[in-house]
N, C-alpha and C positions, 0 to 999 in steps of 0.2 A: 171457863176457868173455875176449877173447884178448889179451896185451900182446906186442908182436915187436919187435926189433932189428936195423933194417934199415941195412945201411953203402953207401955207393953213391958211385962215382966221381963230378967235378963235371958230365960228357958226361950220366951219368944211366943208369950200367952198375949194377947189382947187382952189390956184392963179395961180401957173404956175409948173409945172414937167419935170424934163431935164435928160437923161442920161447920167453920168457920166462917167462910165465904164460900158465897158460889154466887155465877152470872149464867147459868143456866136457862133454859126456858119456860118460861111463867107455870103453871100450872104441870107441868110434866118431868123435867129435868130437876127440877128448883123442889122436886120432892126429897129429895136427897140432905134438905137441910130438916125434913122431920124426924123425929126422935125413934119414931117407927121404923125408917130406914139405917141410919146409920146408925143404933146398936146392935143391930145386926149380927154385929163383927165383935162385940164383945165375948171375953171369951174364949175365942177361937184362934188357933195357931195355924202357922204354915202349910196343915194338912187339911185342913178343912176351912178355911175364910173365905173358898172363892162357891161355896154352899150355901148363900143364902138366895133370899126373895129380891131379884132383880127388879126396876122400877119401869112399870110396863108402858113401852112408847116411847123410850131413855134408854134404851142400849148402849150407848156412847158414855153417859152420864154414869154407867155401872159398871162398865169396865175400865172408865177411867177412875173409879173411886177404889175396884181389884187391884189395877195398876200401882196406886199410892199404897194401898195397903202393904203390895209384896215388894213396895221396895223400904217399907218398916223391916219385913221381913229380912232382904240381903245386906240391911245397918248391922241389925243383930248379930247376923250370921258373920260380919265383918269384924264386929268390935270382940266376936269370940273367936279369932279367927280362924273361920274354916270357909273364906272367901277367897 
């Protein structure tokens, strides 16, 4: 279980992404709460956010973190509506 805090301009830019929680596993998944991993994503929009340095050994742990991200993404896309 990962929970993240993602702020995002209305265009649909990544201002900044934090992890909150996670129960990840120790040393390998549970990297996703370093600073090094998840700004990442700052920055980056719908076109490029699923471009970065995944967290090796954590597969799961990185695409579950893509997943949260792109559904920042279909909010946006919603609240302007073109969902």
């Amino acid at each position: 279980y990962i929970q993240i805090k993602v702020s995002a301009t209305p265009e649909g830019q990544i201002i900044s992404c934090k992890t909150m929680y996670q129960s990840e596993s120790e040393g390998i998944g549970s990297v996703c709460e370093e600073a090094d991993f998840y700004t990442q994503f700052n920055g980056r929009d719908v076109n490029n956010y699923k471009d970065i340095d995944a967290i090796s050994g954590a597969t799961l742990t990185t695409n579950g973190y893509k997943t949260a991200i792109s559904k920042v993404f279909d909010m946006i896309a919603m609240l302007k509506g073109e969902a």
